[in-house]
C-alpha positions in Angstrom: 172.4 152.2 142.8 173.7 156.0 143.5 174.2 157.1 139.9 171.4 158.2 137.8 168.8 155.9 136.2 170.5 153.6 133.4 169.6 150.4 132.2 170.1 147.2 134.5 173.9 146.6 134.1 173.1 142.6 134.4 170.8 142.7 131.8 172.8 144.5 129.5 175.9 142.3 130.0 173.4 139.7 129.0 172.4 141.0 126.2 175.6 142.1 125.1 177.3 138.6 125.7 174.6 136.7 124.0 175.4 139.1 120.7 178.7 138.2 121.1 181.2 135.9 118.8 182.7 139.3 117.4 184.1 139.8 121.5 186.2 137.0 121.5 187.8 135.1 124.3 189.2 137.9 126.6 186.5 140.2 127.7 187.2 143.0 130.3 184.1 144.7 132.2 184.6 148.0 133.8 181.7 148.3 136.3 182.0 152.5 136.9 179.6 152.4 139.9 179.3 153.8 143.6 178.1 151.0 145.2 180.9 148.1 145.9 178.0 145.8 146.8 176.9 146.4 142.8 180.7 145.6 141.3 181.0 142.5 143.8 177.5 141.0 142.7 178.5 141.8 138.9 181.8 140.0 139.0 180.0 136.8 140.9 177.1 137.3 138.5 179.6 137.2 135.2 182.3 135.0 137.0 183.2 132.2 134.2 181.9 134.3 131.4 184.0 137.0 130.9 188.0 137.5 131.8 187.8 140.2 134.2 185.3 142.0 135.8 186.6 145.6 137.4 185.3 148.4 139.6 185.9 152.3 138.7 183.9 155.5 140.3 185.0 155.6 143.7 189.0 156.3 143.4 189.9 154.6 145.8 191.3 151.0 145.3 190.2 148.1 147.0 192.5 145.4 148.5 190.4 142.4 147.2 191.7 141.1 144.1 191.0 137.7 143.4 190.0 134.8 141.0 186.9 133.9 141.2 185.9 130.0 141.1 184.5 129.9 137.7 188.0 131.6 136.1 187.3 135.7 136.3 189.6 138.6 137.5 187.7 140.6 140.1 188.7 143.9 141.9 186.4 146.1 143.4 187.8 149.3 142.8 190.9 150.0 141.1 191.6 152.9 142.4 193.0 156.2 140.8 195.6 157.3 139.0 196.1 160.9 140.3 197.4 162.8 143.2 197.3 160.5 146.2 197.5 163.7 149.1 194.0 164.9 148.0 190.0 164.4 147.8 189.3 162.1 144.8 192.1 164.0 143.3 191.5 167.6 144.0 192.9 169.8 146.2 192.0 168.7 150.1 191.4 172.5 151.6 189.2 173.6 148.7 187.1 170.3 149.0 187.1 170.7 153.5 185.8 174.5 152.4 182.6 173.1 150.8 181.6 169.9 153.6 182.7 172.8 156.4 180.4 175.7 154.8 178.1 173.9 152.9 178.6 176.5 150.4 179.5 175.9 146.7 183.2 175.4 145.6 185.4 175.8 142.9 187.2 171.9 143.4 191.0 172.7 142.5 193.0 169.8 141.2 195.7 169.1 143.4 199.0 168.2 142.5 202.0 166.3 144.1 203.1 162.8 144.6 200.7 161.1 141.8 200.0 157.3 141.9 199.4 154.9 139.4 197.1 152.6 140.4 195.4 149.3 138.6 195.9 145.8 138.1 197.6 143.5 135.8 195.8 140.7 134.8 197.0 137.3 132.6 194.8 135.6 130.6 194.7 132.3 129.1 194.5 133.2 125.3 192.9 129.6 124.5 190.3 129.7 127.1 190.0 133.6 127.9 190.0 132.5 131.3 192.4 134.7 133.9 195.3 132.7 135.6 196.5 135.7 137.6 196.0 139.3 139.2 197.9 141.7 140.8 197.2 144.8 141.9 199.7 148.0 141.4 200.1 150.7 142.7 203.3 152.7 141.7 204.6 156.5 142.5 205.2 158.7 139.1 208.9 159.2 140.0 209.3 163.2 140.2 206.0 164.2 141.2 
C-alpha cells in the first residue's frame, strides 16, 4: 500500500504456491510491508496453506501472535533487532533534527541496549501445519 508499485503480493503467493511441490511442507512468508492491515489480510488470506505468515518493515513488533483457525503462525510485525533507545534504530536527536527543521539529515545509527526481537514458531513436520508461537524479545547482554 505505502511502498512502491510491485506486483499484487496475493497473487504472487498464488502463483508461487500453485508451482510449488519443490516448497515442501513448512513454508514461511515474510510480508515486508507498511501497512498492518496488508500483513493481517495476507496471513488470513494464506491461513491453512502455508506454516507461517510474518510482518517486517515497520520495526516495531506487534503483540498479536496467534494461530490462525486453519493452522498458520501469524504476527504482524516482528519487530527489530537493533537498538531499542532510538528511531527505527538510529540515533533519536539526529532523526528529532529532521521532523523539527524539515531539513535533510544524516540518520546516525544509534547504539546501546540492543534487542532481539522475533518469534519462535513449531511446526508439525508431517502436516507443515504450526502447533505453537511465541514471541521474543531478548536484551544482547553487554550492550
Amino acid at each position: 500500500m505505502f511502498l512502491a508499485p510491485a506486483d499484487c503480493p496475493f497473487r504472487a503467493a498464488d502463483q508461487i504456491l500453485k508451482s510449488g511441490s519443490h516448497l515442501g511442507k513448512m513454508i514461511v512468508v515474510d510480508v515486508h510491508a507498511e501497512a498492518t492491515s496488508e500483513k493481517i489480510a495476507l496471513g488470513r488470506y494464506l491461513d491453512g496453506r502455508v506454516s507461517a505468515v510474518v510482518g517486517s518493515h515497520t520495526h516495531v513488533q506487534t503483540a498479536d501472535e496467534a494461530i490462525l483457525p486453519k493452522g498458520t503462525a501469524f504476527l504482524t510485525d516482528l519487530g527489530m533487532t537493533g537498538p531499542k533507545d532510538s528511531v527505527l534504530g538510529r540515533d533519536v536527536e539526529s532523526v528529532l533534527h529532521k521532523f523539527l527543521t524539515g531539513m535533510p539529515s544524516q540518520f546516525k545509527v544509534a547504539t546501546g541496549d540492543v534487542r532481539l526481537e522475533g518469534v519462535l514458531i513449531t511446526v508439525d513436520e508431517k502436516t507443515g501445519k504450526a502447533t505453537a508461537i511465541k514471541r521474543i524479545q531478548e536484551k544482547i547482554p553487554g550492550s
